[in-house]
N, C-alpha and C positions, 0 to 999 in steps of 0.2 A: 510310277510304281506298277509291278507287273500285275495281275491280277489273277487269282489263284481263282482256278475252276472249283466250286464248290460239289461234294456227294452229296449221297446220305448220310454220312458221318459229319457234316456239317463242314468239313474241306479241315479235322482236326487232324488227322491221318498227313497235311500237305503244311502246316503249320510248323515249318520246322526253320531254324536259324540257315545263313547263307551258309554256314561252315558247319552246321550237321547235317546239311544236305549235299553237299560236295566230298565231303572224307564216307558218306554212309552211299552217296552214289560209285564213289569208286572202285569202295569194295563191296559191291554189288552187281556191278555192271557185268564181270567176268561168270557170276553166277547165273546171272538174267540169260545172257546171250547162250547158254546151254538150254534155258528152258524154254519151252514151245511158247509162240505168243497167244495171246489168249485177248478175245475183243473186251472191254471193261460193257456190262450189261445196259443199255440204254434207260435210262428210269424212266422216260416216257414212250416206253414201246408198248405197252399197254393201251397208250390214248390212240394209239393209230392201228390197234388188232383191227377192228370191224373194218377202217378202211380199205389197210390191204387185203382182206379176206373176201369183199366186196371186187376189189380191183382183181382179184386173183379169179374167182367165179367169172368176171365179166370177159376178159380174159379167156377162158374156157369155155365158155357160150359163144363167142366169136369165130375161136377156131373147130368149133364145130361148124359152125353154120358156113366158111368158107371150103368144107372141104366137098360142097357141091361142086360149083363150078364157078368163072371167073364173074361171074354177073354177080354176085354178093358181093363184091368188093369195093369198099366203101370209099370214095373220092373225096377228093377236098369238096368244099360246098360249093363252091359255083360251078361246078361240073351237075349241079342237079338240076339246074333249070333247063336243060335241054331235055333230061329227064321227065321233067314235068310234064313240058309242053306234048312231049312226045306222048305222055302216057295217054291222054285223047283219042290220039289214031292208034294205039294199040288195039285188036282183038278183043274184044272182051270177052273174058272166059266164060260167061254167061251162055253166050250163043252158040258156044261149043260145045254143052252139055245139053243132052235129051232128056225134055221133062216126064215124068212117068203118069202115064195117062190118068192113073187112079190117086195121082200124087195127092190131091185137093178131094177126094171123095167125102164125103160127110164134114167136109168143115162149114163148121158154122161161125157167120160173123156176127152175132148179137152175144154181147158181155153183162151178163147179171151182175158187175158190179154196181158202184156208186161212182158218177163222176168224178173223175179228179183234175186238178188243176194241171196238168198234163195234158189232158186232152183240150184243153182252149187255144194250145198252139198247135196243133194236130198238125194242120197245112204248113206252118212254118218248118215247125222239124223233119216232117219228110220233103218237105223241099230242098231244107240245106241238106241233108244226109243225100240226097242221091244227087243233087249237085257239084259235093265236097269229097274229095279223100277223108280228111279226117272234121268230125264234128263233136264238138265238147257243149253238153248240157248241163246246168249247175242247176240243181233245184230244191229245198228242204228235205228232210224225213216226212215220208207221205206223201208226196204230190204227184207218184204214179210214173216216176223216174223208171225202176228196174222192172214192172209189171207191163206196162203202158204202149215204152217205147218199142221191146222188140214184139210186140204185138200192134202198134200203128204198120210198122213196117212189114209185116209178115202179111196183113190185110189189103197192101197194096198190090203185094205180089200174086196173093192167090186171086185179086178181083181180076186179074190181068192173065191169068193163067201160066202166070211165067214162073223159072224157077226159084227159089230163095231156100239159103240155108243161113240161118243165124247163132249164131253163138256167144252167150252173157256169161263173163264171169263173176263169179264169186269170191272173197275171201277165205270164207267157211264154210264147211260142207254141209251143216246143217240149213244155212240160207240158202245153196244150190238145192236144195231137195225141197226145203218149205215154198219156195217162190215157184219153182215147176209145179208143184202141188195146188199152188194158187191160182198160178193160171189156167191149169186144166179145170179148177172146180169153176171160173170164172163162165172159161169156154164151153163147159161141160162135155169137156174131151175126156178119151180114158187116158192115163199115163201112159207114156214112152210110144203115144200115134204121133201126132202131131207136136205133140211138146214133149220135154223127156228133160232127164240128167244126165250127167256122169259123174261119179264121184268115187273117187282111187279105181278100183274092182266095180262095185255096185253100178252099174248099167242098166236104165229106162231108156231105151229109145231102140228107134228100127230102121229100116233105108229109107221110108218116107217122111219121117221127123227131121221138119224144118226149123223148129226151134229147142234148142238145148242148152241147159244151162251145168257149167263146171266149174271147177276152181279153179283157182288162177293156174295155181301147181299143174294141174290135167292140161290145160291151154298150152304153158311155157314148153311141156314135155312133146306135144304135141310138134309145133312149129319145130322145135329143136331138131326132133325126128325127121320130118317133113321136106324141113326146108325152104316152105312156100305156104301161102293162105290161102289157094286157088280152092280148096275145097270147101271154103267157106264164100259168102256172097256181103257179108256184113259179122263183122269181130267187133263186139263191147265189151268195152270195158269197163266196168262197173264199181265203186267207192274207191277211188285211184286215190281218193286222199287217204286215205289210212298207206299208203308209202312205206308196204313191209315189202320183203326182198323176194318173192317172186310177184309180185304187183311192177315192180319197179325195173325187173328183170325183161318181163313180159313184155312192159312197152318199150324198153331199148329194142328185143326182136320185133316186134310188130312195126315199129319206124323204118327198121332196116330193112325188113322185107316189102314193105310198103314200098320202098326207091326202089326195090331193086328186080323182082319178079314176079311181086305180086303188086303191081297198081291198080286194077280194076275192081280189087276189094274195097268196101267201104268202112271206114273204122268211125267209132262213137264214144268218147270218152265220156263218161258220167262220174258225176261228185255231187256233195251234199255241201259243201265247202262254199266259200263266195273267191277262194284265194286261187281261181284256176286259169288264171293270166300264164301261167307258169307253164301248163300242159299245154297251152294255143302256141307258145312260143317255140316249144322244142317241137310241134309238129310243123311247124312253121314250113310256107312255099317259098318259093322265089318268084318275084313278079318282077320283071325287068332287071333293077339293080338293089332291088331290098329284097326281104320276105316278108312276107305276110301272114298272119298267124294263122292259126286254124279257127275259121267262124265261131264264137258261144252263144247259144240260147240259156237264156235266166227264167227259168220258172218258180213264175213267184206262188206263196200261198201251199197251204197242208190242209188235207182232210177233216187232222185231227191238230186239237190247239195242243200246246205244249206249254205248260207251266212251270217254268226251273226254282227249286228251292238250293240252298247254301245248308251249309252245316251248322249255319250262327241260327238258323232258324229252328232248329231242333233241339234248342236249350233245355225248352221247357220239360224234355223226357227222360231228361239225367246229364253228366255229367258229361261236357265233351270230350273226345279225344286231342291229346295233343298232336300236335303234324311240324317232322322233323323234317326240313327239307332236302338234310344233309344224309339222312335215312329215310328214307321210304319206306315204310312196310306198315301191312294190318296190325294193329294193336288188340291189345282183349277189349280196350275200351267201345273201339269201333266196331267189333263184333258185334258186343253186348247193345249199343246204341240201333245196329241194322237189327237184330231182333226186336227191340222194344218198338222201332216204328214198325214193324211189320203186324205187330200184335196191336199196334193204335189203329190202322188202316178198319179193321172190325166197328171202333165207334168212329170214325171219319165217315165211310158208308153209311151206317146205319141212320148217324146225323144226317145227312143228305136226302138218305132214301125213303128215311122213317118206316113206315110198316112193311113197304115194298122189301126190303132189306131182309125178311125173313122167310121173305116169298120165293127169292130170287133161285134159280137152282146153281148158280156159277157166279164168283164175285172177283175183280179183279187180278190180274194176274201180276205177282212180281219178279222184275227181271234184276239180277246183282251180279256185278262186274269185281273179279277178283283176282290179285295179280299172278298166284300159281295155285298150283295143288296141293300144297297143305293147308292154306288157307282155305279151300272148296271143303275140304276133308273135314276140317276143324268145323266150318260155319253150318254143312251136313250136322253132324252129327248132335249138333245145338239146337236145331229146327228139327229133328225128327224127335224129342224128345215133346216136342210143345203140338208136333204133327196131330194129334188125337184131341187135344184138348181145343186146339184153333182151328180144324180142320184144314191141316194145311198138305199139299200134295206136292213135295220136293222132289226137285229132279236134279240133280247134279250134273255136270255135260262140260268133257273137257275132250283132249285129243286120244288118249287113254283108253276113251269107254268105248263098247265096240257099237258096230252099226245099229244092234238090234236094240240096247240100252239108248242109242241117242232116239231111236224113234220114239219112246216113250213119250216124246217133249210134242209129239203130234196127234198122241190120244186122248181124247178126250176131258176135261176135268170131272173129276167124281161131282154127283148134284149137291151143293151147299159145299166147296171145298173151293177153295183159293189155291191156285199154282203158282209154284215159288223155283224161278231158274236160277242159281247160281252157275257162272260160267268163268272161262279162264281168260281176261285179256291179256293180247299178247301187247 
């Protein structure tokens, strides 16, 4: 029996006897072949927009980057182990650029911060990094990943008096600005000498800034333009696990430029993740008749402990929200649930702290993840009503707000006020 394709009509439209489908096809057929054909709509073209849309961008990143010259062009794989070997006796662009005498003037290498577990592999990671093309460090939230390392490495070079230009990306622009901010207060550097940003327009930095931290976005455009990494001495890349689309875009050019005219750059993948098997493999060499991945250092241990609670554990504060997994979105329930713990946090401290708790001039800070902006809009406007009563200092911070509204989120909290971040996950 033949098998009838089924629609969305459920295949009731194809349901038809052998002999009402033969006398109704053949007086039809003379009418059909006058009319233009027309393709029947694919009902799962939908499930494969992102990919083509993905493959089409990739696509258009490519032929850009080939309309340098024939050296971008990308060979089957065992054509790069000659490549490899080669890059060795390459030139290195280093020796090519004239250091500026005053490059290193007033830096100072003592860090007022606090140890982190980052620095207990100090010697191992700047080993493998100037050893390696590419080097993937995996290490918690806190252990001095994105602060740490391109300041291990920035401290090699200027003991040395040699050149170094470094560059960390970012996700978000707020982190490209707080994290330069942090390392210069560390260093107690002024912004945009020695360390700086970039972030769309908003520029800290000058010709002698060796370390600079941007978004991914700023990096991708960058290379694109470019064509090459030679202006840099060391490209990180920075929470590669969060795998959004110029994250991901970024390191297809930075591999390809890596084989291709820029090998004497050093790249440093970083993540927070333990699942980074995946990024060693795609930067993978050729050693003989395999490849071999890209070295990872595991740093273990955080600053600060982290304690994960669930939502079954919130019972006690009212009613839960249900969670639809076939729909996703904020509910009023969970709203209402994120204000009531926010308003418990007040006797959680106070229990803790006991008298000191009224002493205190700054009590901690909450940070909430939201999936768009009406939901920041909505949960705003519910906390600025209780702002007075709980002393709470809301700041809202999505892609929206302009630069001078997101700085807000780096002054100060008012004395006895709790600051409250709602942001947009993307």
């Amino acid at each position: 029996m033949a098998v009838i394709p089924r629609s969305k009509t459920g295949g009731k439209a194809l349901e038809k006897s052998a002999s009402e489908h033969e006398t109704s096809g053949l007086a039809k057929k003379a009418h059909n072949e006058s009319q233009p054909k027309t393709k029947r709509p694919d009902a799962t073209r939908n499930q494969h927009y992102a990919k083509k849309y993905q493959t089409a961008y990739k696509k258009e990143l490519m032929n850009q980057l080939r309309d340098t010259d024939s050296d971008l062009d990308e060979g089957p794989l065992h054509q790069l182990e000659d490549d490899t070997l080669y890059a060795g006796s390459v030139n290195n662009f280093q020796d090519l650029r004239s250091l500026n005498p005053d490059a290193y003037k007033g830096f100072t290498f003592s860090n007022t911060s606090c140890i982190l577990p980052v620095e207990e592999q100090k010697e191992k990671i700047l080993n493998t990094i100037e050893s390696n093309q590419v080097t993937v460090i995996q290490g918690p939230t806190g252990s001095g990943k994105t602060t740490h390392v391109p300041q291990i490495i920035l401290d090699y070079y200027a003991s040395r008096n040699q050149y170094c230009n470094i560059v960390v990306t970012q996700p978000r622009r707020i982190a490209a600005i707080s994290i330069a901010k942090r390392v210069c207060q560390e260093r107690r550097w002024q912004m945009g000498t020695f360390c700086g940003y970039q972030v769309g327009m908003d520029r800290q930095v000058n010709p002698n800034t060796c370390l600079t931290y941007v978004t991914t976005g700023v990096l991708l455009q960058k290379l694109i333009n470019l064509k090459e990494m030679n202006n840099y001495t060391h490209v990180i890349l920075d929470e590669i696990h969060e795998r959004d689309q110029d994250t991901d875009f970024c390191i297809l050019v930075v591999r390809k430029l890596l084989r291709s005219n820029s090998r004497g750059v050093r790249v440093v993948l970083m993540s927070a993740t333990l699942d980074v098997d995946r990024f060693a493999n795609y930067f993978a060499q050729p050693l003989g008749e395999v490849f071999e991945p890209a070295p990872v250092i595991s740093v273990d241990g955080s600053i600060f402990s982290v304690s994960e609670y669930y939502i079954e554990d919130l019972s006690q504060l009212g009613p839960l929200p249900r969670l639809d997994p076939e729909n996703p979105h904020i509910t009023e329930e969970a709203q209402n649930l994120a204000i009531k713990l926010i308003q418990h946090f007040d006797k959680l401290e106070s229990k803790e702290q006991g008298d000191k708790y009224f002493d205190s001039a700054v009590h901690g800070t909450v940070l909430i993840f939201l999936p768009g902006l009406v939901d920041i809009d909505n949960l705003y406007d519910k906390l600025r009503e209780l702002s007075i009563r709980h002393r709470l200092f809301v700041i809202p911070l999505h892609s929206s707000v302009t630069i001078e509204e997101q700085n807000r989120v780096f002054q100060p909290t008012p004395e006895g006020h709790r600051k409250v971040r709602h942001c947009l996950k993307y």
